[in-house]
VOGU-3710 file (C-alpha; in Angstrom, 3 decimals, decimal comma):
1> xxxxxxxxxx> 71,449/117,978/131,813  74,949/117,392/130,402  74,731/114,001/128,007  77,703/111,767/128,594  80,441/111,419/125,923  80,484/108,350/123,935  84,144/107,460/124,846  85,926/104,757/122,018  86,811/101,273/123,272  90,005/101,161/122,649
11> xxxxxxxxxx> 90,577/97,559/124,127  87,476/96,081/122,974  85,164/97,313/119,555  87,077/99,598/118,286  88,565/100,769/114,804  92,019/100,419/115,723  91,731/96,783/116,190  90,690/95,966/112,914  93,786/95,659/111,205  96,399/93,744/113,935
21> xxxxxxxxxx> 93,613/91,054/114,172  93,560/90,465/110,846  97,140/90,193/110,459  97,939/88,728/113,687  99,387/84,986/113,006  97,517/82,577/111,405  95,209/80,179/114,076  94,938/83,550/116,346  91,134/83,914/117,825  89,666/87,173/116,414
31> xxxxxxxxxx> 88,415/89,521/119,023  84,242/88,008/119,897  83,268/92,156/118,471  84,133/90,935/114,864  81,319/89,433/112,539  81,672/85,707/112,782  82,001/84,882/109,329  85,717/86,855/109,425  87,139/83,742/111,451  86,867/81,570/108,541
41> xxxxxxxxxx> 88,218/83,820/105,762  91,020/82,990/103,709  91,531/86,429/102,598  89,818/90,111/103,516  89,429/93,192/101,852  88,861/96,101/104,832  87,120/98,688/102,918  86,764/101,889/104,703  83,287/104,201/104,283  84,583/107,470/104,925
51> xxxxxxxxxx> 81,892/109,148/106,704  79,062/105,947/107,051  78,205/106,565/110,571  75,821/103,236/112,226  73,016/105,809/113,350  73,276/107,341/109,811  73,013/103,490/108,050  70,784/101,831/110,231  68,056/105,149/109,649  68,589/104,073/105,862
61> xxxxxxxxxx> 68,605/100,339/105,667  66,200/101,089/102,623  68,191/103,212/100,471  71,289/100,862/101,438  70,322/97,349/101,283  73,542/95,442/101,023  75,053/96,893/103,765  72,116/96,512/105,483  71,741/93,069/104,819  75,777/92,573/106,026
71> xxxxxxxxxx> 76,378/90,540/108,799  77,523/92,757/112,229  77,404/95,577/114,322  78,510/98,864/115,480  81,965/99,790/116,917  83,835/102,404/117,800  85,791/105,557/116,428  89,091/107,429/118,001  89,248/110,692/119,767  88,198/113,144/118,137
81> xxxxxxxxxx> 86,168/111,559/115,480  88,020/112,228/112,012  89,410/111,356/109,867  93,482/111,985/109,760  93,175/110,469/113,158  90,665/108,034/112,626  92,541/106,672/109,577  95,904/106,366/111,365  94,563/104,292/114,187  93,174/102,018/111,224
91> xxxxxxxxxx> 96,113/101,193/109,147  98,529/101,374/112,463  96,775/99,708/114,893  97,739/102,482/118,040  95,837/104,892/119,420  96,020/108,749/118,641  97,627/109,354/121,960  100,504/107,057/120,574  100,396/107,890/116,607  100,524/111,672/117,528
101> xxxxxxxxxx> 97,861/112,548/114,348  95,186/114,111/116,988  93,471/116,097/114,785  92,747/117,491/111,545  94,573/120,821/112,486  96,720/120,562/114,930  100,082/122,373/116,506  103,942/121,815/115,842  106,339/123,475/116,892  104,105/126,731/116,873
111> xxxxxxxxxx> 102,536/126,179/113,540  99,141/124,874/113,165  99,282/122,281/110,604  96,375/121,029/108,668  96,870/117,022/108,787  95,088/115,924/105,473  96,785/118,867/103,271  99,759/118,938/105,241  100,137/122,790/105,121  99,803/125,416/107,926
121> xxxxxxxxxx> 99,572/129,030/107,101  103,039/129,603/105,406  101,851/126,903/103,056  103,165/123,299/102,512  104,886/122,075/105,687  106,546/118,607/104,386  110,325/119,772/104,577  109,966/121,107/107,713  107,541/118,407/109,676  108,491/115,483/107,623
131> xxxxxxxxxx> 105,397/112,783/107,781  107,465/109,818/108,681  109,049/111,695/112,055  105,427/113,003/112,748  103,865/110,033/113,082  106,851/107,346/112,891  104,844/103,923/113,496  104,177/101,616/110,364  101,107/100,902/108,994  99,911/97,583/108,748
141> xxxxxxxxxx> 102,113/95,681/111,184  105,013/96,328/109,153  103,553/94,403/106,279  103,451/94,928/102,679  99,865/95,714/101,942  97,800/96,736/98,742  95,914/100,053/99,427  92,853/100,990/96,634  92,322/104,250/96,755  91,976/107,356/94,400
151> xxxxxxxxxx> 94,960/107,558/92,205  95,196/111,547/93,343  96,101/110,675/97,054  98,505/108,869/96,514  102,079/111,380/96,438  100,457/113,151/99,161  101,793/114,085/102,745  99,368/112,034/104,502  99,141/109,288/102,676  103,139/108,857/103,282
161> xxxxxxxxxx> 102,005/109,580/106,963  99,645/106,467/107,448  100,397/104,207/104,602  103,734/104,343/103,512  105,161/101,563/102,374  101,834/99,763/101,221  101,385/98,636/97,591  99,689/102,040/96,308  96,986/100,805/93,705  95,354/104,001/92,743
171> xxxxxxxxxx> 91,790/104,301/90,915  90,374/107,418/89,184  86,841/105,504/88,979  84,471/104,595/91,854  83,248/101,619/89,904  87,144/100,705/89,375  87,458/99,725/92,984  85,717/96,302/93,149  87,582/95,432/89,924  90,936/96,270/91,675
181> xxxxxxxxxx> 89,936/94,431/95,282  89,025/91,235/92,800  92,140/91,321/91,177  94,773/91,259/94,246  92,506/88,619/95,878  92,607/86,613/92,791  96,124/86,743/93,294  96,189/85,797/96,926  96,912/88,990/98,989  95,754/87,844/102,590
191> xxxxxxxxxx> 94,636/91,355/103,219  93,430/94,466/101,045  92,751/97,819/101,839  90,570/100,041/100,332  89,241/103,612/100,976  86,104/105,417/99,511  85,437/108,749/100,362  82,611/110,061/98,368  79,487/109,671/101,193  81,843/112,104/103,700
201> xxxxxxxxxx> 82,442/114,846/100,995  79,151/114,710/99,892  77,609/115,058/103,704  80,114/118,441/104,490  78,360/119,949/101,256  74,917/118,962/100,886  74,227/117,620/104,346  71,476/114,510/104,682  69,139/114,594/101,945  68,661/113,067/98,257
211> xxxxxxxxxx> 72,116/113,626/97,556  73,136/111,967/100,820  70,844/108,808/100,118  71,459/108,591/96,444  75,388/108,920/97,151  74,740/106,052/99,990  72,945/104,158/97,005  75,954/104,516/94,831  78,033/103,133/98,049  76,036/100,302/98,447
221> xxxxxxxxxx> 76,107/99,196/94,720  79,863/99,567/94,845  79,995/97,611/98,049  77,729/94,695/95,914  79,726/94,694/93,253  82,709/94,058/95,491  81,115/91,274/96,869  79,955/89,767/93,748  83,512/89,595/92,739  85,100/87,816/95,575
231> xxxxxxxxxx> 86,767/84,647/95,128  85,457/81,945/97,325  86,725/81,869/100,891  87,151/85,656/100,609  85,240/87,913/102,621  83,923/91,787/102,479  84,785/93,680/106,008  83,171/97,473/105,616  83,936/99,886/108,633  84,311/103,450/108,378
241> xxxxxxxxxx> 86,250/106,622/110,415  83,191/108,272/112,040  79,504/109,491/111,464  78,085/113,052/111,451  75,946/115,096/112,336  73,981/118,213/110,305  74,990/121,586/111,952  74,107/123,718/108,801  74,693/127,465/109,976  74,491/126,739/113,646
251> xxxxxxxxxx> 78,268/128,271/113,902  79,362/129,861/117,079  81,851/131,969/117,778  83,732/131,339/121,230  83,224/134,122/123,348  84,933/137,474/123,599  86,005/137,089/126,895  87,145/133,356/125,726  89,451/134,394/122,819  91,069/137,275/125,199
261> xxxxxxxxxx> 93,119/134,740/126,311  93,668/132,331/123,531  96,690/132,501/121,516  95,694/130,252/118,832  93,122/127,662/117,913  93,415/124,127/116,603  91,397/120,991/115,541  88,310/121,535/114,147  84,760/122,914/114,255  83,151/119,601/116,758
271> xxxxxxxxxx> 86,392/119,249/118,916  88,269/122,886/118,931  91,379/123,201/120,588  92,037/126,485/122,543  95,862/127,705/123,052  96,068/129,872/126,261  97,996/133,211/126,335  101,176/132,660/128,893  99,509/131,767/132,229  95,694/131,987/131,297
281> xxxxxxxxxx> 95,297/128,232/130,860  93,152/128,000/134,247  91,286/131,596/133,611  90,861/130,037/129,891  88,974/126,888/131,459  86,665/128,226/133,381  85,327/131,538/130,961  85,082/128,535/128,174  82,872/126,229/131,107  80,830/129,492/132,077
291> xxxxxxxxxx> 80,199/130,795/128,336  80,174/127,265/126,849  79,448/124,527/129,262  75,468/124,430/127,849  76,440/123,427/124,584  79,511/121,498/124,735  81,790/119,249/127,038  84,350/121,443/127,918  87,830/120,195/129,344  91,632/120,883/130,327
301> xxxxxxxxxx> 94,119/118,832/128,031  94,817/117,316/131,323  91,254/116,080/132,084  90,778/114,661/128,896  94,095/112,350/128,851  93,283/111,325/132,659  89,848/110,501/131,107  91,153/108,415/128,284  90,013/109,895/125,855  92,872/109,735/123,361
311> xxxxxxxxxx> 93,791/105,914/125,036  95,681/104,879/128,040  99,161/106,489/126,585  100,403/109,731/125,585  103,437/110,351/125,286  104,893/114,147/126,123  105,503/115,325/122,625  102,040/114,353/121,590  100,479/116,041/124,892  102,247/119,107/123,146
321> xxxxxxxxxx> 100,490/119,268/120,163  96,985/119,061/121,646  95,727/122,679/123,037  95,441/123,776/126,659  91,401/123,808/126,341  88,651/122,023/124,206  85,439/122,745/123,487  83,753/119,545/122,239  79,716/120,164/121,030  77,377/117,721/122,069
331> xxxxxxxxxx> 74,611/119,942/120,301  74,495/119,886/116,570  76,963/122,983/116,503  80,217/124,017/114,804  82,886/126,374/116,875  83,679/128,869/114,442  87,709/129,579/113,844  88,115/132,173/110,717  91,555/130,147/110,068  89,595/126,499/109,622
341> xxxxxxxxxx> 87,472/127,194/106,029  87,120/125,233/103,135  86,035/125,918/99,741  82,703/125,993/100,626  80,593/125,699/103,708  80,314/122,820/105,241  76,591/121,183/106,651  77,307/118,028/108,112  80,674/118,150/110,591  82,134/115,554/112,714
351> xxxxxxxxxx> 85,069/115,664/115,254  82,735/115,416/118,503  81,743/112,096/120,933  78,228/112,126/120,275  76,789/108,429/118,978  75,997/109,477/115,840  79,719/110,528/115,038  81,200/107,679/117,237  79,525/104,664/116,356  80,690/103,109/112,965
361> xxxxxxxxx> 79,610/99,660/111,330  81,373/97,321/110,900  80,069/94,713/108,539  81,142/91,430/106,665  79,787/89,705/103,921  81,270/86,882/101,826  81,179/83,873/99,693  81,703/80,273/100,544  84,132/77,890/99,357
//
């Protein structure tokens, strides 16, 4: 039996709603899905746990005690559940079907450009799909916010795509981060942003383990330390972009008679997008449901936006950069596409609607005064 997706909220607990309630006009009624101690903050700092999925936290509440400890719940990802796309509907507030960043690869004009490095296979694509006119909303309501993030993302394509304009505040040390958070609170920023990325890369490479747990260790001590240093009336809100789930070397290939008529892939491993040949798009559906149906929910661009998945707009030029097909694994598999690899292999993978890559905390913790 088929499971059903776990489909994002977007008008209720959702990621994309963090940010305009928190800088929605002073007096305004947070949303009733935020912890309760948020409604009397002066100030916030949103840090965002790339890759701290709930199902992964809650089955470690041990080896993570402040978090666990943290007042809150789950919420919500975007469609599909990364991070490029996951990220944008943070700092912007819209939905992927109205940002346009739907993916970590994803098409443009023909090429297939890789979001987070900004390069397709002719190398770096910046000149020719400037960030700013591929996703062209602001981040942060328009408002002048300090991000604290690693010093090295900072000049990048995507970062220009999803946070431009924000006060960059770069650190080169994990254990710089609370220090940083302190300091712009101290000084009275109403909101700070800050993004941590070291429990996602370490997941892709050594999958759920002791280097998973002691890397969520290290997370939670940073995540302490941020609290300890709040000044009174502030409060800690921790969410992340999605979970995971451990596919190791469960990679399949899509099917011979699949890739006969596909023209070009997209996305990722957990939500691939198939291009059709000219006039195979229907053929394309139903070899990918008769091959791949088992293993995966498998739908027509067209089924998926009626469905919601990517929110109740999309706009026509963002329709064009999904493909005509996707294959999205609800088993703990990968689709293989020889033009997606890293540097090395990776274990745990995201991208799909399970729970465990769709649910994401989202915590607070404060101090009073």
């Amino acid at each position: 039996m088929t499971p059903t997706p776990t489909l994002p909220q977007y008008d209720g607990a959702n990621v994309r709603g963090i940010v305009p309630a928190l800088l929605a006009p002073k007096g305004a009624v947070l949303p009733s899905w935020f912890p309760e101690m948020v409604s009397s903050a002066r100030q916030v700092a949103l840090l965002v746990l790339d890759g701290l999925g709930w199902e992964q936290l809650k089955a470690r509440a041990a080896v993570a005690p402040t978090l666990a400890a943290m007042q809150g719940s789950a919420i919500t990802t975007v469609a599909p559940s990364t991070t490029a796309t996951a990220l944008t509907s943070i700092t912007t507030g819209l939905t992927p079907g109205e940002h346009g960043l739907v993916g970590y690869r994803m098409e443009l004009a023909g090429e297939v450009l890789n979001v987070l490095r900004w390069h397709g296979d002719r190398g770096d694509l910046r000149r020719k799909f400037a960030p700013t006119e591929t996703q062209p909303f602001d981040p942060f309501m328009g408002q002048r916010v300090a991000v604290v993030s690693k010093a090295e993302l900072e000049s990048t394509a995507f970062t220009e795509a999803h946070l431009r304009g924000s006060e960059q505040v770069g650190w080169r040390a994990a254990s710089s981060l609370p220090v940083i958070v302190s300091n712009h609170l101290r000084r009275g920023d109403r909101l700070v942003y800050a993004y941590y990325d070291g429990i996602d890369k370490v997941a892709h490479e050594r999958g759920f383990g002791e280097f998973y747990d002691a890397e969520l260790h290290a997370a939670d001590r940073m995540v302490s330390d941020t609290i300890s240093l709040l000044p009174p009336g502030a409060v800690l809100l921790v969410t992340a972009d999605h979970g995971q789930v451990d596919v190791g070397t469960r990679l399949v290939a899509p099917h011979a008679d699949v890739l006969h008529m596909t023209r070009d892939q997209s996305g990722e491993g957990r939500f691939r997008w198939l291009h059709a040949k000219p006039g195979a798009a229907d053929d394309l559906l139903a070899a990918a449901v008769a091959h791949h149906g088992d293993v995966a929910w498998v739908h027509s661009r067209a089924e998926l936006i009626d469905a919601g998945w990517f929110g109740r707009v999309v706009s026509q030029p963002v329709a064009a950069r999904f493909g005509d097909v996707a294959l999205v694994p609800h088993q703990p598999i990968s689709f293989h596409d020889p033009d997606d690899s890293g540097p090395y292999p990776l274990v745990c993978r995201h991208g799909s609607l399970t729970s465990a890559e769709m649910l994401v905390p989202l915590l607070a913790a404060g101090k009073d005064g």
